[in-house]
N, C-alpha and C positions, 0 to 999 in steps of 0.2 A: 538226383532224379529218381532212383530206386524209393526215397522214401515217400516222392511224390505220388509215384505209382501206387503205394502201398494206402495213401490217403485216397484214391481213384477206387481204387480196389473195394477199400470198407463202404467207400460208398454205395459201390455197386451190390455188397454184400446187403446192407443195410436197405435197401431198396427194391431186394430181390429178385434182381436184374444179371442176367447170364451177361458178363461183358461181349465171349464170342459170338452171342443174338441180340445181342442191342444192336438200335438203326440209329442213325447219326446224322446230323447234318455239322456244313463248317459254316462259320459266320464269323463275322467279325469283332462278333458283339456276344455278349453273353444272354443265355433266356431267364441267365438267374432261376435256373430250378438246381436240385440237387444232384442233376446229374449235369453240369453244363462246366465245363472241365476248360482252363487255359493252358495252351499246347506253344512252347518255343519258337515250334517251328515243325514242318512234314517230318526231319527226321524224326525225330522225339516221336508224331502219333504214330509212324511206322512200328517204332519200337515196342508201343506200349500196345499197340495192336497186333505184334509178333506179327507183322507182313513181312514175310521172307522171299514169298513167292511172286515172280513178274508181273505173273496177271491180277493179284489182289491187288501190288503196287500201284500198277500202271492204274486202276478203276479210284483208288483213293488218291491219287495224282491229280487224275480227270475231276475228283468233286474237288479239290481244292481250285482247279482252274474254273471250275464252272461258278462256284460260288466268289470267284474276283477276287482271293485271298493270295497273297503274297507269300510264298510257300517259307521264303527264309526268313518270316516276323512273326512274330506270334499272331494267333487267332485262338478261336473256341470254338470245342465241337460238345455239341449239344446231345447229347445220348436220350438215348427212349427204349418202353418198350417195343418189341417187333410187334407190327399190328398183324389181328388174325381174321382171317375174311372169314367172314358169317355166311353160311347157306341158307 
């Protein structure tokens, strides 16, 4: 899993994407871009998203239920970058 992460990682290096401000969505299906990542299962993205804390859990809990994904099968989470509002 460590080496998966480590593949996750370059990617995000390589794209010059902050993993801790990348936005995300879950789906069940991949977007097929370079940052759209297949996850085991909720442990595993807690993990690799270092959610330690209740209320980060509980909100990335909530997107898996909202997006109809079965938390203990795999799915894909789609990274991006954060979008910046224009004045």
């Amino acid at each position: 899993m460590t080496d998966n992460f480590k593949i996750i990682h370059d990617a995000f290096a390589q794209a010059g994407v902050d993993v801790q401000t990348a936005e995300y969505s879950i789906t069940e299906y991949s977007l097929n871009t370079g940052l759209s990542f297949k996850f085991g299962n909720l442990a595993e993205l807690l993990l690799f998203l270092g959610a330690t804390d209740s209320e980060r859990t509980e909100k990335i809990k909530a997107m898996v239920v909202q997006a109809n994904v079965d938390p203990n099968n795999f799915f894909y989470v789609n990274f991006y970058k954060p979008k910046v509002a224009e004045l």
